[in-house]
MMTF fields as JSON, N, C-alpha, C and O atoms, coordinates in Angstrom:
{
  "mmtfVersion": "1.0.0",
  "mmtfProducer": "UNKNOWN",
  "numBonds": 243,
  "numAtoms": 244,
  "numGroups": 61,
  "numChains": 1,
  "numModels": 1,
  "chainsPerModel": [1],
  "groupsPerChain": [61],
  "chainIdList": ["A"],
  "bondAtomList": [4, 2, 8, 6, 12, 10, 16, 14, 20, 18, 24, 22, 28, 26, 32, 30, 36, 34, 40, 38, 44, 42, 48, 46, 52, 50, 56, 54, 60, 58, 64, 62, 68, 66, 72, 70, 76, 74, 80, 78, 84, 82, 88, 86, 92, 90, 96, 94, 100, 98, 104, 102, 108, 106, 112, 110, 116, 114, 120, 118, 124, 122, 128, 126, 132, 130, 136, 134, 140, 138, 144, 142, 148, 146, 152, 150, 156, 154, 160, 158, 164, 162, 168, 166, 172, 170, 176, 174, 180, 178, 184, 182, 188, 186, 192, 190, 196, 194, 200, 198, 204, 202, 208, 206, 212, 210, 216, 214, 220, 218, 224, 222, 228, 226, 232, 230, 236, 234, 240, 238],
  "bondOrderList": [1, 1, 1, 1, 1, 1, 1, 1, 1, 1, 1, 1, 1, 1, 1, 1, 1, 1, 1, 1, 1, 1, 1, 1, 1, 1, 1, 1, 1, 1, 1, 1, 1, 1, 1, 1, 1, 1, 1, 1, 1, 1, 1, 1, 1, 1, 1, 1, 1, 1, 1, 1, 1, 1, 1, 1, 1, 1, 1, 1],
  "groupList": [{"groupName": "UNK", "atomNameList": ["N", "CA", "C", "O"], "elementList": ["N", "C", "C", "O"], "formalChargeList": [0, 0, 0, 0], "bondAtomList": [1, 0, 2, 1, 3, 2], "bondOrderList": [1, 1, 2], "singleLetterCode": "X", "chemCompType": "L-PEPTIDE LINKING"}],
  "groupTypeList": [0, 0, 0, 0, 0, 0, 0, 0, 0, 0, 0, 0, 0, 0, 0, 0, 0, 0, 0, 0, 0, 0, 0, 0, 0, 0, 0, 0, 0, 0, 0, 0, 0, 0, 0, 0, 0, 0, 0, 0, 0, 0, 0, 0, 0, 0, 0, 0, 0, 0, 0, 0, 0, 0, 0, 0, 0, 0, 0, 0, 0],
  "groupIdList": [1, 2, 3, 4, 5, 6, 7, 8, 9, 10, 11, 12, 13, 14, 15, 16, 17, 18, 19, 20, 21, 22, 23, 24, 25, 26, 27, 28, 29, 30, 31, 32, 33, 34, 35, 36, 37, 38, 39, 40, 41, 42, 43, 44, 45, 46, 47, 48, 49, 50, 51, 52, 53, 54, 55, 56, 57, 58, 59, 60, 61],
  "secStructList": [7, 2, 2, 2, 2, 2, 2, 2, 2, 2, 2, 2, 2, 7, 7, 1, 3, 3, 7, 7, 3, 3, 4, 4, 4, 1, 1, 1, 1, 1, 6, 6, 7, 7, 6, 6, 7, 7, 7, 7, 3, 3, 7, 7, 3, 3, 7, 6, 6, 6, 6, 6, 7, 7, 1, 2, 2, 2, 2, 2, 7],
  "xCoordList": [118.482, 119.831, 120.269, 120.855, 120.111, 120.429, 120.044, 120.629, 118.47, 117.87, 118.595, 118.538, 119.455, 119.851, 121.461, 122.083, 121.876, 123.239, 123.091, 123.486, 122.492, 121.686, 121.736, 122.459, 121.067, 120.346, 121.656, 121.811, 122.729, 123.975, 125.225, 125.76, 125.457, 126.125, 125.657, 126.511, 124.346, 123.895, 124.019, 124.874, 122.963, 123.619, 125.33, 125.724, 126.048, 127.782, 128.138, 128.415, 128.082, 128.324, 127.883, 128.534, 126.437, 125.437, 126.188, 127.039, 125.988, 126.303, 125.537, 124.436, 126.036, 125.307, 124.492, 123.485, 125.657, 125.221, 125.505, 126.712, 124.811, 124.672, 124.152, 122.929, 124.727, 124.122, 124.48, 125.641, 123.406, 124.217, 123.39, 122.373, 124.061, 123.847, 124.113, 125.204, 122.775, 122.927, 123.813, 123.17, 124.949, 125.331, 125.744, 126.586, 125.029, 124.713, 124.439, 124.65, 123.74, 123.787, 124.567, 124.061, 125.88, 127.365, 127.456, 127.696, 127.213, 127.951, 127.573, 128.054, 126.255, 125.029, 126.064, 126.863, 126.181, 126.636, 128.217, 128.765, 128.585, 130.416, 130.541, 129.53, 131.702, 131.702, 131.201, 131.596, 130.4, 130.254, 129.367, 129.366, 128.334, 128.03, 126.243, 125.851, 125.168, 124.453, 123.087, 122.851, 122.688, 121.474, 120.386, 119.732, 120.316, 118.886, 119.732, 118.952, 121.001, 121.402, 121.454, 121.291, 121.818, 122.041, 123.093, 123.195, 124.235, 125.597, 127.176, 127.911, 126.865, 127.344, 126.823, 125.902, 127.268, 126.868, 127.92, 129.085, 127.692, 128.931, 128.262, 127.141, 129.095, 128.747, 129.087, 129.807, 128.371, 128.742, 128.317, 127.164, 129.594, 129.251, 130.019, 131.231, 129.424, 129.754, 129.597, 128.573, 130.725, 130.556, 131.96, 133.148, 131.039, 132.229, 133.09, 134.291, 132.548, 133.332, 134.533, 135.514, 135.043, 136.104, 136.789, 137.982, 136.585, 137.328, 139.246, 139.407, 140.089, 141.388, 141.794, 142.769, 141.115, 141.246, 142.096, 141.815, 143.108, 143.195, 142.408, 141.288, 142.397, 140.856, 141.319, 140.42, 142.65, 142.605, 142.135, 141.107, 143.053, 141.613, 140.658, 140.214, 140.125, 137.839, 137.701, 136.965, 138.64, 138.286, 138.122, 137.495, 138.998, 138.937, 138.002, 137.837, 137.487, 136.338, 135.658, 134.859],
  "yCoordList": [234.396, 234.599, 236.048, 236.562, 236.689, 238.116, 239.36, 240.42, 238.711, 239.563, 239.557, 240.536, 238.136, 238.294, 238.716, 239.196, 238.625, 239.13, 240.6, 241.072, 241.374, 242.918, 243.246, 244.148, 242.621, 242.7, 242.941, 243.942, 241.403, 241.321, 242.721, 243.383, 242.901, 243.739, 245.426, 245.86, 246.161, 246.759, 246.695, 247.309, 245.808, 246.073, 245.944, 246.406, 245.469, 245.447, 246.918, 247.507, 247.637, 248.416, 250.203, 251.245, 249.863, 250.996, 251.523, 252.311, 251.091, 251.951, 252.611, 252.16, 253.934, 254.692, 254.449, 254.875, 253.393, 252.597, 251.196, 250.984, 250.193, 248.715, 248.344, 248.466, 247.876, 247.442, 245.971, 245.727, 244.839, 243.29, 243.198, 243.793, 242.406, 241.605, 240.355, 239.809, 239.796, 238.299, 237.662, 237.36, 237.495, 237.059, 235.4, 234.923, 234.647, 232.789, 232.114, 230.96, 233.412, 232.939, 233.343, 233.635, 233.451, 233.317, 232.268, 231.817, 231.277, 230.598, 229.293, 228.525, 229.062, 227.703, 226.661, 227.035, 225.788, 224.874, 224.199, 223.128, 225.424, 225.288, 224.228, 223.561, 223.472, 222.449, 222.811, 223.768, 221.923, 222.656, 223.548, 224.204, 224.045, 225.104, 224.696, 223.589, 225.685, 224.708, 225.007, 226.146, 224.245, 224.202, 225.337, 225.943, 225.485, 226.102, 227.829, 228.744, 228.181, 229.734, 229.841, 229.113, 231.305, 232.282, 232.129, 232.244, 231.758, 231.339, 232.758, 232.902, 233.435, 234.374, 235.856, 236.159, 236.695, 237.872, 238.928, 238.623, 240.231, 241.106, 242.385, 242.854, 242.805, 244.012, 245.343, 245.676, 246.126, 247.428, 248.112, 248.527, 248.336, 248.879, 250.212, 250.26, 251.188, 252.47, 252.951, 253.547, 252.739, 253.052, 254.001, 254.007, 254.848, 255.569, 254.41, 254.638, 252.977, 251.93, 251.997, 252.266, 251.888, 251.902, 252.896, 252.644, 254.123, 255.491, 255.153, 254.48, 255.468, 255.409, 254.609, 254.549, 252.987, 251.839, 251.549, 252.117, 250.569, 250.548, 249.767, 250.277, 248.74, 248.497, 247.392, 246.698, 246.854, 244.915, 244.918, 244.299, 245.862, 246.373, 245.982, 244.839, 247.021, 246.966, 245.66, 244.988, 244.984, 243.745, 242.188, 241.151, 242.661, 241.727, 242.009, 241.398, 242.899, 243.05, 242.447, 242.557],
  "zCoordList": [47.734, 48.202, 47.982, 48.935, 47.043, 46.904, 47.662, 47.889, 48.082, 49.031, 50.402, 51.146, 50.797, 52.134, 51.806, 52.753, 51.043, 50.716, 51.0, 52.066, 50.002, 50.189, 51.533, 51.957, 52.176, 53.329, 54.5, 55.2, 54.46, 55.28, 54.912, 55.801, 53.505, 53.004, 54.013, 54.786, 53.868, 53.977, 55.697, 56.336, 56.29, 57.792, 58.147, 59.218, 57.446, 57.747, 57.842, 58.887, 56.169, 55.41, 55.466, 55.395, 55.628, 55.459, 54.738, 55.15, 53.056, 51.96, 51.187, 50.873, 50.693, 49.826, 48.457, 47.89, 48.238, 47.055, 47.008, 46.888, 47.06, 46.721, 45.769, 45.706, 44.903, 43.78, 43.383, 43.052, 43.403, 43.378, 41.943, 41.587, 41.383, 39.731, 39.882, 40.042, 39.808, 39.446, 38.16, 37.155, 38.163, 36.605, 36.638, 35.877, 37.614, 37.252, 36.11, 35.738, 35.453, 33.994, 33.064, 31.981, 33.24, 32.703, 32.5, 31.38, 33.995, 34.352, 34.65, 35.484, 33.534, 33.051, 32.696, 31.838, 33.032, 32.092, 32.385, 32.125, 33.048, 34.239, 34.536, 34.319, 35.144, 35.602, 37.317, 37.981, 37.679, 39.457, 39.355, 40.396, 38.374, 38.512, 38.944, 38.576, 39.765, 40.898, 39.259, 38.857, 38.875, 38.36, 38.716, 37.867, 39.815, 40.481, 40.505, 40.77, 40.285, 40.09, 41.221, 42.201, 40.93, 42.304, 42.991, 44.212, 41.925, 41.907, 42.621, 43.597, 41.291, 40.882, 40.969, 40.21, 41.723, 41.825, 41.374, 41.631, 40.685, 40.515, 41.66, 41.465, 42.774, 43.412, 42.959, 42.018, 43.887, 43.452, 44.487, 44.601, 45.645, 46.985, 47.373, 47.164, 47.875, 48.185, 49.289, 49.624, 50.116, 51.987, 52.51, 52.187, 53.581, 54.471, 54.917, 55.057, 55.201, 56.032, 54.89, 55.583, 53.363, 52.948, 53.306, 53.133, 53.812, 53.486, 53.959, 54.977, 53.463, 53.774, 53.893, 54.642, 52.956, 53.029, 51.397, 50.342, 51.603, 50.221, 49.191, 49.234, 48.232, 47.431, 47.969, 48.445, 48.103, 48.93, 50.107, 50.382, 51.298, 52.603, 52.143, 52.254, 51.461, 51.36, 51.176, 51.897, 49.841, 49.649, 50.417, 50.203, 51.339, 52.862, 53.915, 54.971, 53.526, 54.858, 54.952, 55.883]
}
């Protein structure tokens, strides 16, 4: 799943910097939370597509 997240982010985006973190294993044990991972990701994306956007903009894209 991360590889195609990467993958969707990047063709949307074409950012300078993408950086995804699996952190599912926070989140072992949650109520709802899927056994098999790959739950939870923290990003870290860096694109001309935000420029003059405010951070709730970027965040709706």
């Amino acid at each position: 799943m991360k590889e195609r997240l990467e993958q969707k982010l990047r063709d949307a985006f074409s950012p300078s910097i993408c950086i995804i973190k699996d952190q599912s294993h926070l989140h072992a044990g949650h109520a709802g939370a899927d056994p098999a991972g790959e739950t939870h990701f923290r990003l870290e994306i860096v694109s001309d597509a935000f420029a003059g956007k405010s951070r709730l903009e970027a965040h709706r894209m």
